[in-house]
SEBASE-722807 format. One record per residue (C-alpha): z, y, x. Coordinates in steps of 0.05 Angstrom, whole numbers, padded with zeros to 5 digits, always signed. Layout:
BEGIN
ZYX/...
This chain:
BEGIN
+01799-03008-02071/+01838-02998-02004/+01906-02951-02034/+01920-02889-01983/+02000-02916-01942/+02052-02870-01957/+02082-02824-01900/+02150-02828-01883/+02166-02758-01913/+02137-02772-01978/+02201-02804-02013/+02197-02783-02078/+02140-02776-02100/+02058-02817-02080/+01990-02791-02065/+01952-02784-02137/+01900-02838-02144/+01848-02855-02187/+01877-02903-02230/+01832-02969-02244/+01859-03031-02290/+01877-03058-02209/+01916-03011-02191/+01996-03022-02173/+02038-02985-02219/+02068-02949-02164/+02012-02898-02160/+02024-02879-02242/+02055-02811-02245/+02133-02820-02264/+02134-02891-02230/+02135-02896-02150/+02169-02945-02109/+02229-02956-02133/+02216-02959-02212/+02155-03005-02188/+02194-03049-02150/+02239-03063-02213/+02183-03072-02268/+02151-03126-02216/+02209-03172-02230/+02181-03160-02303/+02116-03187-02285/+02084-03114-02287/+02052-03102-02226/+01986-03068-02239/+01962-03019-02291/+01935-03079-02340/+02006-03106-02344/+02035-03044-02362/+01984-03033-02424/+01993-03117-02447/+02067-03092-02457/+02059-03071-02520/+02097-03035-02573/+02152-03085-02617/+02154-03033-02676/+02133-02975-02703/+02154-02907-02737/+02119-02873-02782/+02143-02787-02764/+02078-02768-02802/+02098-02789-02873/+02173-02816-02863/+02204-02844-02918/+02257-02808-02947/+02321-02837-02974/+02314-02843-03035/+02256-02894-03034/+02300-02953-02994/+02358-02996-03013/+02429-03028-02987/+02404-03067-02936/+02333-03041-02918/+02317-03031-02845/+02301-02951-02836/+02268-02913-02800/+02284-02844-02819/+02270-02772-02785/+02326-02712-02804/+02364-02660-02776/+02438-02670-02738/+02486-02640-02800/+02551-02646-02756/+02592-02698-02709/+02669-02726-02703/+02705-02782-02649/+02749-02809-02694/+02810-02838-02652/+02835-02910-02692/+02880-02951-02658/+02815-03010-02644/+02766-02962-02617/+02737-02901-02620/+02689-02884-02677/+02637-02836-02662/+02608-02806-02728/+02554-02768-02741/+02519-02733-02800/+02443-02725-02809/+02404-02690-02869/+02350-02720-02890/+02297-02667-02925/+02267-02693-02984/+02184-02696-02975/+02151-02631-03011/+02146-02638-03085/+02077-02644-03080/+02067-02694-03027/+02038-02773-03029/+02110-02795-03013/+02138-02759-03087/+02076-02767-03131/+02065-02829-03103/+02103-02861-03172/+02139-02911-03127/+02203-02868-03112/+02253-02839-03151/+02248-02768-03173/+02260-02721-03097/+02338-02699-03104/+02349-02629-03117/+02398-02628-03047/+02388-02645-02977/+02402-02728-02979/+02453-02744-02920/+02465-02811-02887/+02531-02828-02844/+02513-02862-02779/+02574-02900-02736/+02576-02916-02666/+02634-02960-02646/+02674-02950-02581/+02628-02885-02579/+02666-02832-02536/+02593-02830-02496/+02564-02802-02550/+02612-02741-02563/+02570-02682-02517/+02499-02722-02531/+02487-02679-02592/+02485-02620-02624/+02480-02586-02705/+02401-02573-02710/+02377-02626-02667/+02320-02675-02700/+02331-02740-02700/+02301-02791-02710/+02340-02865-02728/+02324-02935-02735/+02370-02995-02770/+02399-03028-02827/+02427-02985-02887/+02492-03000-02924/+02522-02966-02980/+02574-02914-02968/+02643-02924-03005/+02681-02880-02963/+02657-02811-02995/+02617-02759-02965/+02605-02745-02899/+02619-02693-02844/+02591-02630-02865/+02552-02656-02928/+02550-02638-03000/+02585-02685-03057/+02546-02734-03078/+02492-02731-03022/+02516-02794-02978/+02495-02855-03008/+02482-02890-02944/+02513-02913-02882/+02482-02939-02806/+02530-02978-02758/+02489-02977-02685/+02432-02943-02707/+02381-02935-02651/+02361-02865-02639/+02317-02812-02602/+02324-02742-02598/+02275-02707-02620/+02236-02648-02585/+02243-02575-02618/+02190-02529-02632/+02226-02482-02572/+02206-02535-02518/+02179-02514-02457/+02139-02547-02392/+02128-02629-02409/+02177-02627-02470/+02115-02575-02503/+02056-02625-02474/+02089-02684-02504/+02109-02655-02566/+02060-02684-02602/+02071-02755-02586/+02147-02749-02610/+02125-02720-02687/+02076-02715-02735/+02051-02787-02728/+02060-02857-02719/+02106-02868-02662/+02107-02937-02627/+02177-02955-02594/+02187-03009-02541/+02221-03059-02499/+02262-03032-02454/+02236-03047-02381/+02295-03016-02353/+02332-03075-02333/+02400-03069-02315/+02401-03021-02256/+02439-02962-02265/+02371-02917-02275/+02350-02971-02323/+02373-02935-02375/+02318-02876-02370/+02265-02925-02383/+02264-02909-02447/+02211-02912-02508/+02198-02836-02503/+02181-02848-02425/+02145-02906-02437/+02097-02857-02488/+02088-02810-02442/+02067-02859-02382/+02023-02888-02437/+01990-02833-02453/+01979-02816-02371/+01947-02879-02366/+01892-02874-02419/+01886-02801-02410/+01870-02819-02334/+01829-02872-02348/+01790-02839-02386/+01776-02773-02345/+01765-02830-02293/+01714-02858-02338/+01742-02928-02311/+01703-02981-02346/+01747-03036-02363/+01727-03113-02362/+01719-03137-02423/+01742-03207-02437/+01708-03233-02497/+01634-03238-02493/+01591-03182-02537/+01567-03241-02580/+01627-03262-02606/+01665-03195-02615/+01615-03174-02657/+01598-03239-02698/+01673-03237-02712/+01686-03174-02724/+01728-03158-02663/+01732-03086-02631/+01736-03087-02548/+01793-03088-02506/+01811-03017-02487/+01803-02991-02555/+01845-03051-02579/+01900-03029-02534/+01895-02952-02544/+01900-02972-02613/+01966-03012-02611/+01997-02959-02560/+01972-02891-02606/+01962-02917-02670/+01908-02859-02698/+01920-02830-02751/+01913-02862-02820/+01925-02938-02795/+01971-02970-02853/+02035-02979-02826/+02053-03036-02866/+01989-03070-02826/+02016-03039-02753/+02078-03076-02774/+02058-03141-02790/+02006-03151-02724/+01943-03145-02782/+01910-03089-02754/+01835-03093-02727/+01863-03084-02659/+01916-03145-02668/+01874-03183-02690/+01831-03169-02625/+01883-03186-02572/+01911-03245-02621/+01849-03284-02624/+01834-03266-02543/+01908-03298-02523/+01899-03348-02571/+01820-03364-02544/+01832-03369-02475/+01887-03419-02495/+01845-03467-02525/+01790-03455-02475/+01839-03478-02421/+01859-03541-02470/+01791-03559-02490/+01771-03568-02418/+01829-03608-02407/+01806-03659-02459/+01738-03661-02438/+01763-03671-02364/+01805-03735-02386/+01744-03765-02424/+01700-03769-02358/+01772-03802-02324/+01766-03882-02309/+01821-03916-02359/+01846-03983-02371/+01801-04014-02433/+01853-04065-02463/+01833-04121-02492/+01857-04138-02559/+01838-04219-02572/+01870-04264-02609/+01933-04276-02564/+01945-04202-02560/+01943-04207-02648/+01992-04261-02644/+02034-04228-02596/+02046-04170-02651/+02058-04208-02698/+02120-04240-02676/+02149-04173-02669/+02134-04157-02741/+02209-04168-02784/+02183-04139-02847/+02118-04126-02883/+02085-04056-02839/+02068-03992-02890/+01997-03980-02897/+02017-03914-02843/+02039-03956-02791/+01978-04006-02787/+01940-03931-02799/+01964-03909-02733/+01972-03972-02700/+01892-03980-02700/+01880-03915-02680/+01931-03924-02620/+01893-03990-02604/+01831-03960-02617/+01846-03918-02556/+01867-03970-02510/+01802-03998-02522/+01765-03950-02498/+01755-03943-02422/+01775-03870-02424/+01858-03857-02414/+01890-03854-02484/+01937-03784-02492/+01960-03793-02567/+02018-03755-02603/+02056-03800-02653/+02094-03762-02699/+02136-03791-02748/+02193-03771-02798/+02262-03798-02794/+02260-03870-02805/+02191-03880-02812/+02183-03937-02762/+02158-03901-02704/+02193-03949-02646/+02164-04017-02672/+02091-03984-02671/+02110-03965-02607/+02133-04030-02586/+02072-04058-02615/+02028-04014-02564/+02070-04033-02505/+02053-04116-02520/+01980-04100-02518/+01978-04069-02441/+02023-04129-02426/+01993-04185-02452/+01936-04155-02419/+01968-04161-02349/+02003-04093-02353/+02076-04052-02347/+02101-04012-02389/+02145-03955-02376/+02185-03924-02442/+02223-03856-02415/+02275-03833-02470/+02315-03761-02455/+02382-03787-02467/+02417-03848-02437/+02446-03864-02515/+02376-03859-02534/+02344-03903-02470/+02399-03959-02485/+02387-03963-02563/+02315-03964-02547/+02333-04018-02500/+02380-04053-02541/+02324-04052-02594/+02263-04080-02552/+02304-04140-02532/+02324-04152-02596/+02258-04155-02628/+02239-04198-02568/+02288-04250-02555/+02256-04303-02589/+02186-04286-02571/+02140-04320-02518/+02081-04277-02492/+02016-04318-02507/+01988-04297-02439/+02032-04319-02398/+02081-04367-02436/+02143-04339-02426/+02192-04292-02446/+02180-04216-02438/+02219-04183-02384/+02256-04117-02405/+02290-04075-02353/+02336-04016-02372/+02343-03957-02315/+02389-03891-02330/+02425-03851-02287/+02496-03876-02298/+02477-03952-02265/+02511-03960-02195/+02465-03958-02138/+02466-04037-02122/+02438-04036-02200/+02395-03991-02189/+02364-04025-02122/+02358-04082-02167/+02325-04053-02230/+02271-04014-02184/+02250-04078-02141/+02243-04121-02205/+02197-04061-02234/+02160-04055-02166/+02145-04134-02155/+02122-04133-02228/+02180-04176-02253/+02188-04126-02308/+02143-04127-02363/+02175-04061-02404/+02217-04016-02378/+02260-03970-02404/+02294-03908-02386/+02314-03838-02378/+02284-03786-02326/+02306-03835-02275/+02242-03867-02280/+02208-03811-02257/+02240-03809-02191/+02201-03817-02123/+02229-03883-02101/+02211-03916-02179/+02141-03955-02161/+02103-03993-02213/+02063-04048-02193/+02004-04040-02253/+02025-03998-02298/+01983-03986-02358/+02024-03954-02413/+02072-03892-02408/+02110-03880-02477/+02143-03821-02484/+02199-03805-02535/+02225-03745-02562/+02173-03706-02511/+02204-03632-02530/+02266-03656-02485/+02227-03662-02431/+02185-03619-02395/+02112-03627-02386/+02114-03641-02319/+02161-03691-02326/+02101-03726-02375/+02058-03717-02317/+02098-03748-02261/+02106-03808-02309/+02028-03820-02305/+02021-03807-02236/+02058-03865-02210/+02032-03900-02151/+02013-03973-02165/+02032-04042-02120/+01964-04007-02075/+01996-03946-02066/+01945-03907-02116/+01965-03870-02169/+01945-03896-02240/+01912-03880-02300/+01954-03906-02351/+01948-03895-02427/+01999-03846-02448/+02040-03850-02515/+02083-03786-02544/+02129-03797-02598/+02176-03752-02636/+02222-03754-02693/+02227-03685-02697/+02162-03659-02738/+02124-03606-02698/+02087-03555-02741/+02002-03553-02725/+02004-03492-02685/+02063-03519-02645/+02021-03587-02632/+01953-03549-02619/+01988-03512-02562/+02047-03552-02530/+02006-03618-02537/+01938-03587-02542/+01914-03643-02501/+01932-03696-02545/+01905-03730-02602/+01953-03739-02665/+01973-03786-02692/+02026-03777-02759/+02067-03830-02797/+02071-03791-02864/+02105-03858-02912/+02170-03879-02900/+02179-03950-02898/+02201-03991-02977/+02271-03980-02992/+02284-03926-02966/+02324-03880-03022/+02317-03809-03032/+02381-03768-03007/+02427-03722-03048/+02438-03662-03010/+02496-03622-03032/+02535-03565-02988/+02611-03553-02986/+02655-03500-02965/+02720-03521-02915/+02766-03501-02980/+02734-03559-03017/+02738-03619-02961/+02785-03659-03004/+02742-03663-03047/+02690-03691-02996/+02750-03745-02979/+02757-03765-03042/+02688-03774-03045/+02685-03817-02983/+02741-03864-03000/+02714-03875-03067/+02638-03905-03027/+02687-03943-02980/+02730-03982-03037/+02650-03989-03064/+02634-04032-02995/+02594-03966-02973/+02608-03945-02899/+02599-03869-02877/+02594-03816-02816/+02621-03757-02805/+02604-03717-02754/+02627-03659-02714/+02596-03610-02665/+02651-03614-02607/+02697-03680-02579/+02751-03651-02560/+02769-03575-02590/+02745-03502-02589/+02744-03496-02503/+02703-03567-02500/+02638-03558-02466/+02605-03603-02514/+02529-03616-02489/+02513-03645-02552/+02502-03600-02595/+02429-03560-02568/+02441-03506-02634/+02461-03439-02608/+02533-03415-02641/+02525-03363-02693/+02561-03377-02761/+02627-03328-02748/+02635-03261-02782/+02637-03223-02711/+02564-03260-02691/+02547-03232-02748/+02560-03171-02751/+02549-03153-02670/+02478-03184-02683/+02462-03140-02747/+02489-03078-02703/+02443-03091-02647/+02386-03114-02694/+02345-03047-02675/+02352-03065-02607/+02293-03095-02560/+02295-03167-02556/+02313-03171-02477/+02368-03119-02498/+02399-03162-02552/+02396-03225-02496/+02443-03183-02457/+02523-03161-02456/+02520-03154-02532/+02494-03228-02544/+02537-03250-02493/+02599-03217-02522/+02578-03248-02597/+02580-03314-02572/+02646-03311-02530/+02675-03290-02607/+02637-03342-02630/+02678-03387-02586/+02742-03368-02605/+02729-03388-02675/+02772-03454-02683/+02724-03515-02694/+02742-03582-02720/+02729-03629-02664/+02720-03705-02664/+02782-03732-02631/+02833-03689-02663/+02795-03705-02735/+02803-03777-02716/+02873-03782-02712/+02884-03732-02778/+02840-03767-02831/+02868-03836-02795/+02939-03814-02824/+02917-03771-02879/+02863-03760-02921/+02828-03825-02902/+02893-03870-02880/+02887-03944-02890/+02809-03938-02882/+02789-03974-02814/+02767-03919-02782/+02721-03904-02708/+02707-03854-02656/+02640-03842-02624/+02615-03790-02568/+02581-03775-02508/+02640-03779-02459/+02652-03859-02478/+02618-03909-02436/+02559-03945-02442/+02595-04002-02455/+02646-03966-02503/+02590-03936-02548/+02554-04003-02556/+02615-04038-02580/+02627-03981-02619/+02560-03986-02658/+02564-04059-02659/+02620-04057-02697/+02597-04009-02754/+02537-04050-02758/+02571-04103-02767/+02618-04070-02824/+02681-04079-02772/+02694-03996-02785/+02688-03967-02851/+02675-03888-02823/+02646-03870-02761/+02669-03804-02734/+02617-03774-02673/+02589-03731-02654/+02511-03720-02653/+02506-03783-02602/+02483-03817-02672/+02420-03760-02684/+02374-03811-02662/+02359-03896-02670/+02421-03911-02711/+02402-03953-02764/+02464-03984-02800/+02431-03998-02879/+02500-04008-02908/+02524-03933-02897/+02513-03891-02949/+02543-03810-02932/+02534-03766-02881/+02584-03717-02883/+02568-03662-02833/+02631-03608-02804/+02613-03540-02787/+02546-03556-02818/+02524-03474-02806/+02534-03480-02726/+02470-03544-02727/+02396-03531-02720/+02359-03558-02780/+02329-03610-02725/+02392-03637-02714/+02426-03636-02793/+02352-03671-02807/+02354-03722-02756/+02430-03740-02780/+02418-03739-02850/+02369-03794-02825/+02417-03837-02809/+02433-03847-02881/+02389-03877-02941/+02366-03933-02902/+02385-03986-02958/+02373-03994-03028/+02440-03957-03053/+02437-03881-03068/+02464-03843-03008/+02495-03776-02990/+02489-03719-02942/+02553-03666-02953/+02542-03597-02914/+02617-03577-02899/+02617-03505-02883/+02666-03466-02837/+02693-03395-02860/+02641-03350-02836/+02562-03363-02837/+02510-03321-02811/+02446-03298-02851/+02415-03344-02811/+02460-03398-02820/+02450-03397-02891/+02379-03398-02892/+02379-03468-02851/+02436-03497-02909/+02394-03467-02972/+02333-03506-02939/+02370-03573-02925/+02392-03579-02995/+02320-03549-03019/+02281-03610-02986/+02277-03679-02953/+02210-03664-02923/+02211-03657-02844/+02148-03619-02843/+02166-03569-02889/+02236-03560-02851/+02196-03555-02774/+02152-03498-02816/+02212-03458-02830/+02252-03478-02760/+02191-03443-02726/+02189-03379-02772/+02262-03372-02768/+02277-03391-02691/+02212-03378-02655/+02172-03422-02608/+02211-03414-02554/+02273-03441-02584/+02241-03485-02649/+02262-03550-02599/+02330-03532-02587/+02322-03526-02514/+02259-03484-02486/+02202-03530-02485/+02170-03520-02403/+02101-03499-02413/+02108-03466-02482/+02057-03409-02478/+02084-03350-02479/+02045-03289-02508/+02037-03218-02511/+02014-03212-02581/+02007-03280-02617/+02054-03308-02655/+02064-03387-02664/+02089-03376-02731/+02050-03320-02759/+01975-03323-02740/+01964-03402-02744/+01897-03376-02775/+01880-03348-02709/+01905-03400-02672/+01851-03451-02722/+01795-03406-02709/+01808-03392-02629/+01803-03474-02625/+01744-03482-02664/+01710-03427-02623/+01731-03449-02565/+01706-03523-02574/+01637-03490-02591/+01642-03442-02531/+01647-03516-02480/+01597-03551-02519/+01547-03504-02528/+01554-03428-02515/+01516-03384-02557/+01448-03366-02524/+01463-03297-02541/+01515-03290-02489/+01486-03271-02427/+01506-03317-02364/+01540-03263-02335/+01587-03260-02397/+01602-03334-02393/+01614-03335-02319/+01661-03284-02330/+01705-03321-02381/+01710-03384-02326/+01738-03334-02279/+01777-03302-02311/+01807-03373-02346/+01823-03399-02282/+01848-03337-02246/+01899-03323-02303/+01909-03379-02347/+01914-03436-02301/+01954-03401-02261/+02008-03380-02323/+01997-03446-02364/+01974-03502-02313/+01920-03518-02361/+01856-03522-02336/+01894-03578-02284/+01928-03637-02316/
């Protein structure tokens, strides 16, 4: 619909429209220009964003719960009456402290028969709330006001509070969240909006604010109130809106529609279980959860059934291509590794383009499988190209191949096979070199880091693309890989090959490689010992010396590893795990835990981690030289990190293979395709401040051999809640999978890899790690939608899903489009 221009009076305020799902935001009462102009760098431009931004939590102001049902520690949200207030001058900030009564529910109410609580106390309950540096706060209230408060409870051992009587303050709240509350004397829209403020569930949100200096007025109670304009408009209106699952399925499912899904989530009516509202179970989650995760799957099903109708190379596996393999074979394969070595070849059979995912646990064998798959494209006349994100990685990878193929002679052609390296670090003349040999086809296999996705790198057949450690990469990078231009000047088709060490959890693989077919190397290869796990704190590392001399004089080598080279200002790039075990992370991120995620990303999150960097850390050089004189002294002793050169690091590892050094002190340059048999512990410093993907991955570095082996968690001072949750699960199992289950819950999809994964979905509703069930049945139903749609969908309905697939989710995802 055409939208009436504004005149060049009209500043403040925009010609009423009738609002349709289309319409800019601009024309919502309490919006306009300027506030519009700000929520479009939010990616809300029209009235359907603004209802997909949905409430984060919820408070229940019908029933609250009153005091005396939570504990030390809960998270509250409670609704009571300002009791009295104080700025308390210290000498390290200002302490602004407030009281608040909190009325006990009516003796005959659900809350106090309910059984659950305690008996209702005979005086008004109080709780003492405490805003640091909180001189802003001292005119912002007044005794009477309601209030209502969100955030985490601790016990009160100072006494009572302002204005309270003895015995009635049990609790505390550091940085509670808060909203005044309007009172029954309220006049003009304070009266009208009354009711969305009290006497029922109350959804709070992200701020949308920003940080312009009217950002602040954004606020939850705004955001209710434009809310409630919209639908109330809409409605009067009688604006139909799209619906974007077809009838059929909705109602074979179970699933209510769209709008009533969303006026659902933003005014919960009355009687929804706020436990459910809480944990995304409701009917109308479950609508918009199963849509997100639908269209998804719609978008990756028709990507797989695009690839199968693409022209691919179909390899030939004959008996020179067996014999090939097996001279590349140094010990017996597990029964896993021929498992997914036929399917892999089954797929290079086939004249379709292979896309496989090859997952595999730490020392499981993944590279020589790999390996394997690269003989058979090129004793079929083929390249292939392995791209590795790290330049350590790339040259152990490197180092590996032409070790496993120096004595071999390809049956095909009778010679040896040709394996190039290319990384970033090689001087251009090298470079020059390295290209032209892959261009003329004197390479057979090469290997490298992202510099082999660059223009002026030209294949001349390239058949096979193997990927490893994909998260590190983006997708796009994946794709550039497979689109290089053969000797003709066309791009290819080649088979494609994803591995990772790092397990990914099912609904992480059904959406960031949704694509792909999986492959999983689930036995580790004979040998291999279990680990012993133990954690230590810093007071204790002598103890972990001790420990380490005593494998040494055995003829045991070890690691240790630290998180920084040179000292607490390094810039280490390293270590991918964000810094969060000191007591000031800590705390600033349990004071701000009320606050909306883009909130927390901000000053508060950035002040936490500048804390977090003053915190003195053990780094590798200056650990080096002490245990050389100290604690180890008389050990042979060597030093390992990303700032030594190629050369350097080689030697370095050369030497500990060799059993030249007794301990190796890195950093985590050795997370990945180290494989020294001989050493025994891993002791890891500042264990709390690594992701469980990394303390996994080096903990892999150890039990290669027959001898019992040792991973020691050494502890700083200070660990986060978080922090401990990742050390009780490293000592609590060995298993990868289990560990990439709780990474996910604990981290989010976003950050499970370390660094953000490009083209990681990212959704309004679903969650990775909560509704896998969704995720199971939006793929299933989506492969039945493609095959075969249900003849009881109308054709309109199903036209309407491709449009709306391709005008949205390709555009977001890239996923209709490989």
């Amino acid at each position: 619909m055409p939208y009436p221009m504004r005149s060049i009076a009209a500043t403040a305020t925009i010609e009423p429209v009738p609002l349709e799902l289309t319409t800019p935001v601009k024309y919502i009462k309490r919006i306009g220009d300027r506030v519009a102009a700000n929520l479009a760098e939010r990616g809300v431009e029209t009235v359907e964003d603004l209802l997909y931004h949905l409430p984060f939590r919820y408070e229940d102001r019908l029933h609250p719960k009153p005091l005396s049902g939570y504990h030390p520690g809960d998270m509250a949200s409670l609704v009571g009456e300002v009791r009295g207030t104080v700025l308390l001058r210290t000498r390290s900030a200002p302490i602004f402290e407030m009281t608040v009564g909190i009325k006990p529910p009516p003796a005959d109410s659900e809350a106090a028969m309910s059984g659950l609580l305690r008996p209702p106390p005979a005086v008004l309950e109080t709780v003492k709330c405490m805003w640091f540096h909180g001189t802003y706060l001292r005119d912002k209230f007044r005794p009477g006001q309601m209030i209502a408060l969100y955030g985490k409870l601790e016990g009160s051992r100072s006494g009572n509070a302002l204005n309270a009587v003895p015995g009635a303050t049990q609790f505390k709240m550091i940085q509670p969240t808060f909203e005044i509350l309007p009172d029954a004397s309220a006049t003009g829209e304070d009266a009208e909006f009354t009711m969305l403020e009290m006497g029922r569930i109350v959804p709070v949100y992200e701020s949308l604010g920003g940080k312009t200096p009217w950002g602040a007025k954004l606020t939850s109670r705004w955001l209710r109130r434009v809310m409630w304009t919209v639908f109330r408009e809409l409605t009067e209106s009688d604006t139909k809106a799209d619906e974007t699952l077809p009838q059929a399925l909705r109602q074979r499912l179970g699933l209510p529609g769209r709008m009533e899904a969303l006026q659902a989530l933003h005014f919960p009516p009355a009687g929804t279980p706020i436990t459910e509202l809480m944990s995304a179970r409701t009917p109308a989650h479950r609508r918009l959860i199963f849509e997100e995760f639908w269209y998804l799957e719609l978008g990756l099903e028709l990507k797989r059934r695009k690839l199968r109708t693409r022209a691919g190379t179909a390899f030939l596996t004959d008996e020179k291509v067996r014999e090939a393999l097996k001279q590349v074979l140094p010990f017996k394969p597990t029964s896993a590794q021929k498992r997914v070595l036929g399917e892999i070849v089954t797929d290079m059979r086939a004249s379709r383009p292979m896309r496989r995912l090859l997952q595999g646990d730490v020392g499981s064998g993944k590279t020589i499988v790999a390996l394997q798959a690269a003989l058979v494209a090129i004793e079929n006349g083929y390249q292939a190209a392995m791209m590795a994100p790290t330049e350590i990685l790339a040259t152990q990878h490197y180092l590996s191949a032409r070790k496993l193929l120096a004595d071999a002679i390809s049956p095909h052609t009778g010679r040896p096979y040709r394996v190039a390296l290319l990384t970033g670090s090689l001087d251009e003349r090298a470079k020059r070199d390295v290209r032209g040999r892959i261009f003329r086809g004197e390479t057979d296999l090469a290997i490298g880091t992202h510099a082999l996705v660059e223009e002026k790198v030209d294949f001349e057949n390239l058949g096979l693309v193997i990927v490893d450690e994909q998260h590190r990469f983006g997708v796009q990078q994946r794709f550039k890989l497979m689109r290089k231009p053969g000797a003709n000047g066309v791009a290819t088709e080649p088979d494609v090959l994803v591995m990772t060490a790092t397990p990914i959890p099912r609904t992480l693989a059904l959406t960031v490689y949704g694509d792909l077919e999986v492959s999983i190397i689930d036995e580790l290869p004979p040998g291999r010992t279990p680990i012993v796990t133990r954690r230590m704190p810093e007071e204790r590392s002598s103890e972990v010396w001790n420990f380490v001399r005593k494998q040494i004089v055995a003829g045991r080598q070890a690691y240790i590893v630290y998180p920084v080279i040179e000292g607490e200002k390094d810039d280490q790039p390293e270590l991918d795990f964000a810094q969060d075990s000191s007591e000031s992370v800590s705390q600033q991120v349990s004071e701000s835990a009320a606050l909306p995620k883009k909130q927390k990303n901000g000053k508060k999150a950035s002040s936490a981690r500048k804390s977090a960097d003053r915190v003195k850390l053990r780094s590798a050089t200056e650990m080096f030289d002490e245990l050389s004189s100290g604690a180890l002294s008389g050990m042979k002793l060597g030093l390992l990190h990303g700032r030594m050169s190629a050369d350097d690091k080689e030697v370095t590892m050369a030497r500990f293979k060799r059993g030249e050094i007794d301990v190796l002190i890195s950093t985590t340059v050795i997370e990945v395709g180290v494989d020294v048999p001989n050493a025994t512990v891993m002791v890891i410093e500042h264990a709390e401040r690594f992701g469980l993907a990394q303390m996994h991955q080096l903990r892999g570095r150890v039990g290669r051999g027959a001898a019992k082996s040792y991973c020691v968690l050494l502890t700083g001072s200070s660990v986060s809640p978080e922090a401990e949750q990742r050390l009780d699960a490293m000592v609590r199992t060995q298993n990868g999978f289990e560990l990439a289950e709780f990474d996910l819950e604990q981290r989010g999809p976003g950050e499970f890899f370390g660094t953000r994964q490009t083209g990681l979905p990212e959704f309004h509703v679903a969650s990775l790690a909560r509704d896998r069930e969704f995720l199971e049945l939006a793929k299933s139903e989506a492969a039945h939608f493609v095959e075969a749609p249900d003849p009881n969908i109308p054709r309109a309905e199903i036209e309407a899903v491709w449009a709306r697939l391709k005008q949205q989710w390709q555009r977001r995802y890239g996923l209709v489009e490989a």
